[in-house]
C-alpha positions as CSV (number, residue, x, y, z in Angstrom):
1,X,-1.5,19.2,15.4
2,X,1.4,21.8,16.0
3,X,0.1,25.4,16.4
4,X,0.8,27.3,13.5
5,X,4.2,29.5,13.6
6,X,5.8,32.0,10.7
7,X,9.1,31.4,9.2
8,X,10.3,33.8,6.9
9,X,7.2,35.8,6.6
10,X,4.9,32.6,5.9
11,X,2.5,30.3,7.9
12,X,3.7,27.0,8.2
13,X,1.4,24.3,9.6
14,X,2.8,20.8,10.9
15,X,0.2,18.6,9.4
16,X,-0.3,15.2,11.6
17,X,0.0,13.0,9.6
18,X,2.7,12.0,6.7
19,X,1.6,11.6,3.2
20,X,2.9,8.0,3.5
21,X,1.6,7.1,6.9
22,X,-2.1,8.8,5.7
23,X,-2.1,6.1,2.9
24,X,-0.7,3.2,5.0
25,X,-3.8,4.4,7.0
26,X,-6.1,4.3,4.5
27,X,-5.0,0.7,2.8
28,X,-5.5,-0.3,6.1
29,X,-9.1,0.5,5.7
30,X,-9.8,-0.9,3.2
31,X,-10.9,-4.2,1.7
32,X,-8.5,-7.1,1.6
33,X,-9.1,-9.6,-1.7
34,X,-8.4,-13.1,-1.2
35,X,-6.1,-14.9,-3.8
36,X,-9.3,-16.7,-5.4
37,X,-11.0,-13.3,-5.7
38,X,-7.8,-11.4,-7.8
39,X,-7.7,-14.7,-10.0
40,X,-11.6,-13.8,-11.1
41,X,-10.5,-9.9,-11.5
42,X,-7.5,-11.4,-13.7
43,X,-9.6,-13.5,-16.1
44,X,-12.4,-11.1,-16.0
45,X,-9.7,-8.8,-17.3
46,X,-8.3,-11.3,-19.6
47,X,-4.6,-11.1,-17.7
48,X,-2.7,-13.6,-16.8
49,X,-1.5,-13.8,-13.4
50,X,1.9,-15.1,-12.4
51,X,2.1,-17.7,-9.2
52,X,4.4,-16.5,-5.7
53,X,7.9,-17.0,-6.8
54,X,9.1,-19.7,-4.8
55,X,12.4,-18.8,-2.7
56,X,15.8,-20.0,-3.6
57,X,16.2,-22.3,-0.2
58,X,12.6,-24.3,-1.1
59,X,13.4,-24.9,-4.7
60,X,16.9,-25.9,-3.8
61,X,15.1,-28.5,-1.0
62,X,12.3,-29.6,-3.2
């Protein structure tokens, strides 16, 4: 972490990390849920969930 300097009459502190790279962090971390274990959560839940779009070049082949 950067020492802290004044600007302008205030402190300003570098803080390490970015907002964004803190929560990319932080998913990281955690827990990842398998395909089977969101479609429990969705009927649990009552939703319906959607399948993967399939990409233009596979339907095209298929």
């Amino acid at each position: 972490m950067a020492p802290p300097t004044r600007e302008g009459g205030h402190l300003n502190i570098d803080p390490p990390l970015s907002a964004r790279e803190w929560g990319r962090q932080q998913a990281d971390r955690s827990p990842r849920w398998s395909a089977e274990k969101w479609q429990r959560i969705a009927i649990a839940l009552g939703v319906c969930v959607a399948p993967d779009p399939v990409p233009d070049s596979e339907e095209e082949a298929a």
